[in-house]
Backbone as CSV, one residue per row, in Angstrom:
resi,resn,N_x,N_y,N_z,CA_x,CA_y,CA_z,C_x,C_y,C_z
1,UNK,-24.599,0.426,-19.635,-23.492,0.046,-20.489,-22.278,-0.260,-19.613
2,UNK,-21.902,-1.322,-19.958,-20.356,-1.800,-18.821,-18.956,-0.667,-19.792
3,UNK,-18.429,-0.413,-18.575,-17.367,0.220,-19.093,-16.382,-0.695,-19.699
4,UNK,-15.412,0.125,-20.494,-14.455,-0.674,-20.875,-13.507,-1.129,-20.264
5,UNK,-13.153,-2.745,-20.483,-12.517,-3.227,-19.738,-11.002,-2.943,-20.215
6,UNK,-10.007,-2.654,-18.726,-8.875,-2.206,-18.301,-7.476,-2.887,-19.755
7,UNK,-6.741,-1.873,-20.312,-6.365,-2.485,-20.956,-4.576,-2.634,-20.014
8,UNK,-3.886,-3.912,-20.522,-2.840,-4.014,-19.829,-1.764,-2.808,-19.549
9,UNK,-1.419,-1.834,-20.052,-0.853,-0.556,-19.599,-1.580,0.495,-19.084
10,UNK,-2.779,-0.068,-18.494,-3.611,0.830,-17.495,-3.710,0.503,-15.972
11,UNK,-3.645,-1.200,-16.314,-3.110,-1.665,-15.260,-1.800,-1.466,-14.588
12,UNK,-0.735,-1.672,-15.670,0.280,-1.063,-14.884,0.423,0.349,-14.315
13,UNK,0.029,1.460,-15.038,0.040,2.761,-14.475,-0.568,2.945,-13.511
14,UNK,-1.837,1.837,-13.181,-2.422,2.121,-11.459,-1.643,1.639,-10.629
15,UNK,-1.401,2.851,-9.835,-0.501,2.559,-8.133,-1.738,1.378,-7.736
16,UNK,-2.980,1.279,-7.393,-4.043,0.159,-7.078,-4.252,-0.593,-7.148
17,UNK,-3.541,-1.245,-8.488,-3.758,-2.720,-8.792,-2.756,-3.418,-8.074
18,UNK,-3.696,-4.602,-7.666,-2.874,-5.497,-7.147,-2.617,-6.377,-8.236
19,UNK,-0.956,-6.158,-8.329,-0.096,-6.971,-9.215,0.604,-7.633,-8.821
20,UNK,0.772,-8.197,-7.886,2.153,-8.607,-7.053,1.419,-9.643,-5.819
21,UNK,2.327,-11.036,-6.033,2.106,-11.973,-5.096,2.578,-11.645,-3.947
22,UNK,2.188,-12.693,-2.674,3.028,-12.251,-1.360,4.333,-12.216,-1.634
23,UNK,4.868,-13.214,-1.923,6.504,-13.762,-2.363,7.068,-12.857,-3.410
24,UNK,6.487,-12.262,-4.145,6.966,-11.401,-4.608,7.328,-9.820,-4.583
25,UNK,6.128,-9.240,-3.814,6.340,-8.574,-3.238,7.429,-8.574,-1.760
26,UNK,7.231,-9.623,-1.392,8.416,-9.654,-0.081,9.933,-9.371,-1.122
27,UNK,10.022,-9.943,-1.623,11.516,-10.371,-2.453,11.617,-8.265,-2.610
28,UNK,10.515,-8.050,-3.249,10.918,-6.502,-4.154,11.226,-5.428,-2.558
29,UNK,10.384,-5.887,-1.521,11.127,-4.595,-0.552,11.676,-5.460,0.714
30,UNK,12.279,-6.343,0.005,13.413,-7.242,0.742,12.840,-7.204,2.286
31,UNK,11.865,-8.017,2.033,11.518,-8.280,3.632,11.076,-10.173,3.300
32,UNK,10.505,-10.549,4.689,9.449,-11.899,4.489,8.365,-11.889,4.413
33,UNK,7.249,-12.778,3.418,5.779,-12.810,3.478,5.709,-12.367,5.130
34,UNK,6.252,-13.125,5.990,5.714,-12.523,7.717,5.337,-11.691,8.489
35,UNK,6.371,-10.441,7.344,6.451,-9.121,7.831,5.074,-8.401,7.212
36,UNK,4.684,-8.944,5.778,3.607,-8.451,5.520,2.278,-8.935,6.219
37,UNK,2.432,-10.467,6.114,1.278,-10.479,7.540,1.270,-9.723,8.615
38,UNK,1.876,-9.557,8.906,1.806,-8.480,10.724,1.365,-7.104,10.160
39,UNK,2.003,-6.401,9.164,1.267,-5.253,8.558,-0.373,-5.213,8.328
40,UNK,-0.552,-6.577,7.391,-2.214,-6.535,7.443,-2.595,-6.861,8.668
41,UNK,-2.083,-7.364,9.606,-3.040,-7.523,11.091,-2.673,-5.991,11.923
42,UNK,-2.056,-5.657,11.525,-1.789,-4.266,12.249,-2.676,-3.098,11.350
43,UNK,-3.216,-3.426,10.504,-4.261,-2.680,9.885,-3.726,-1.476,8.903
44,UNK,-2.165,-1.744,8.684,-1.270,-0.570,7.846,-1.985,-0.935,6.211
45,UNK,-1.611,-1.946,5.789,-2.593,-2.381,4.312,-3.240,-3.941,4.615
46,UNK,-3.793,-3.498,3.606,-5.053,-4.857,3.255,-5.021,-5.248,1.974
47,UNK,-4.351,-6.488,1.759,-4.439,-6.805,0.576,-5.363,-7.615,-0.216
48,UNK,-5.867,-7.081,-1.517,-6.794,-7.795,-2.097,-6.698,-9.419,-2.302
49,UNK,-7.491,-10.074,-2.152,-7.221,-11.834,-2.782,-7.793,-12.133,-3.752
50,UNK,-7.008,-12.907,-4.654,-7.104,-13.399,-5.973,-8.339,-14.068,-6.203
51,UNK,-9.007,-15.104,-7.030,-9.972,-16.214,-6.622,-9.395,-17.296,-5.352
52,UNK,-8.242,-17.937,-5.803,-7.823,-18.888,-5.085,-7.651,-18.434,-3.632
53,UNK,-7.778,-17.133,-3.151,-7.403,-16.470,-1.622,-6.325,-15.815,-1.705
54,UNK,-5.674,-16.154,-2.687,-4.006,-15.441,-1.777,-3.886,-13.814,-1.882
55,UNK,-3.183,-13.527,-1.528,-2.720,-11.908,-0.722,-2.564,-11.442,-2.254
56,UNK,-2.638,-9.822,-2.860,-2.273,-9.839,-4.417,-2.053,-8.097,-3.505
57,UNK,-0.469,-7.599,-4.137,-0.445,-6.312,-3.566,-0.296,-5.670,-4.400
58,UNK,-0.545,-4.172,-4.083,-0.381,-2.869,-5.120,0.666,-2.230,-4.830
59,UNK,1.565,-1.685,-5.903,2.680,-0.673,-6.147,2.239,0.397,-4.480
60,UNK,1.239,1.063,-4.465,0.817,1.404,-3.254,1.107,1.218,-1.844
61,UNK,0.573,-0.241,-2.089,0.869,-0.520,-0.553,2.286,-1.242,-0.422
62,UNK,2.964,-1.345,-1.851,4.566,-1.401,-1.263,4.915,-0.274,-1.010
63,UNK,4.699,0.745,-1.256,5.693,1.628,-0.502,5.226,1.953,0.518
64,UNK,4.082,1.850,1.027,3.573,1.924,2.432,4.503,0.916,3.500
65,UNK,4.759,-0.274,2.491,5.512,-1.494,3.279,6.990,-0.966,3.435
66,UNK,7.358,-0.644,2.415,9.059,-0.468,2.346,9.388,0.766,3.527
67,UNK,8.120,1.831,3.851,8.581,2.676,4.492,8.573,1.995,6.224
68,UNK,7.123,1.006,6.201,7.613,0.549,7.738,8.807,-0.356,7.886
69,UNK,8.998,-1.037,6.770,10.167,-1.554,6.807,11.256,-0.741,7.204
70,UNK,11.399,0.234,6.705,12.995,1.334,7.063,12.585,1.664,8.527
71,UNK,11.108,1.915,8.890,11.178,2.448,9.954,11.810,1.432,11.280
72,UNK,11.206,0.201,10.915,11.008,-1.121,11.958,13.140,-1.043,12.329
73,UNK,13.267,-1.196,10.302,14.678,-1.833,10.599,15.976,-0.604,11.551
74,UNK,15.478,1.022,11.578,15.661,1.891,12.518,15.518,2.001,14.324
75,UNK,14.449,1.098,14.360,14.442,0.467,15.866,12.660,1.009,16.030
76,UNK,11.349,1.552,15.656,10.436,1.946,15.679,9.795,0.223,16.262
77,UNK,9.163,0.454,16.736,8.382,-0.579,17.451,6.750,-0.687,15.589
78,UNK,6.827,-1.976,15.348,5.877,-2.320,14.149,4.184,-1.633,14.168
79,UNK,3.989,-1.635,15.593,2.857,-0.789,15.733,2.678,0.669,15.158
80,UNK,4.248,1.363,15.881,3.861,2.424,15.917,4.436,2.622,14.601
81,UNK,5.305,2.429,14.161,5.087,2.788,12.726,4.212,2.695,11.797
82,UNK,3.416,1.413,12.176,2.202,1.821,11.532,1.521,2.963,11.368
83,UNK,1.406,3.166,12.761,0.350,4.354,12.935,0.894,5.392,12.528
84,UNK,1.969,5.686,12.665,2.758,7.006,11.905,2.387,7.278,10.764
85,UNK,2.678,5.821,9.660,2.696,5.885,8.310,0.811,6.378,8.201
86,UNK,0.155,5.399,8.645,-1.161,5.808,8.592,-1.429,7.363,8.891
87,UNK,-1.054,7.956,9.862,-1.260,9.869,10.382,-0.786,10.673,8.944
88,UNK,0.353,9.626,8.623,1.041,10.531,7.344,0.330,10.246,6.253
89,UNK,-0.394,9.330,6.188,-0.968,9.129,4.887,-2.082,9.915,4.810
90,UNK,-2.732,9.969,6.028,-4.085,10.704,6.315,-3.567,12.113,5.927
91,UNK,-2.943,12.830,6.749,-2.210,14.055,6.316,-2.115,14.253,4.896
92,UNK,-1.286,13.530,3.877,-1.113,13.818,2.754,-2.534,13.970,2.166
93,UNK,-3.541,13.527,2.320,-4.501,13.265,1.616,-5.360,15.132,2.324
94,UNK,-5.612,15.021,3.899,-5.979,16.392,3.877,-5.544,17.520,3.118
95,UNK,-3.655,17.533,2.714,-3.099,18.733,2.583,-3.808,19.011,1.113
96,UNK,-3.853,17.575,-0.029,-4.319,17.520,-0.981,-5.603,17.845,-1.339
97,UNK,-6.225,17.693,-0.566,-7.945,18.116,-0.291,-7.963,19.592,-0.030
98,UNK,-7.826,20.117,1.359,-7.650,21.425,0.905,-7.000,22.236,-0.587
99,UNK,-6.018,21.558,-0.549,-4.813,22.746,-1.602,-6.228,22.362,-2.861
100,UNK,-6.902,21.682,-3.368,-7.710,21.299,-4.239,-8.972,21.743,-4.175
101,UNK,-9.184,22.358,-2.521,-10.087,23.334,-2.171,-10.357,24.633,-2.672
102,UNK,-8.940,24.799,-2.091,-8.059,26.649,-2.272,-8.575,26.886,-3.987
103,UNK,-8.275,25.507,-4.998,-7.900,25.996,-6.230,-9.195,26.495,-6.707
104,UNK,-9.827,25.648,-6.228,-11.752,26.342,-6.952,-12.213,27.622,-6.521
105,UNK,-11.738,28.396,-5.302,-11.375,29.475,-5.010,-11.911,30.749,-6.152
């Protein structure tokens, strides 16, 4: 049986969906499509493509963006903020895993 398909305020409540064009997303964390290319080649996010190809981003991976953005526009070299944001993301997800461990306890 196919599940039911996503109704439009489910979509919005997922941080996952990619809702958001390149250009639009650039505009919302005030950067350039450019800056998000170098992010996906730097391996920080990966954005899904539409049929036609183009880039489609998630609430998600803007704030993944907006934070290298603050970091870059602080003086952080684009790499390494990547990798930061990535250690931190990894992190959040262990602390959550354990503490979700502890609870079954």
């Amino acid at each position: 049986m196919d599940p039911a398909p996503e109704t439009a305020d489910a979509k919005l409540d997922d941080d996952d969906y990619p809702a958001y064009s390149m250009g639009r997303a650039a505009e919302i964390i005030g950067t350039t499509p450019a800056f998000l290319r170098s992010l996906d080649e730097a391996k920080l996010i990966t954005p899904q493509r539409s049929a036609g190809g183009h880039r489609r981003y998630s609430r998600y991976q803007l704030r993944l963006a907006t934070r290298a953005r603050e970091m870059v526009d602080h003086g952080t070299a684009l790499e390494a903020a990547c990798r930061i944001i990535i250690l931190e993301d990894q992190l959040q997800e262990a602390l959550r895993l354990n503490a979700e461990m502890h609870s079954r306890d």
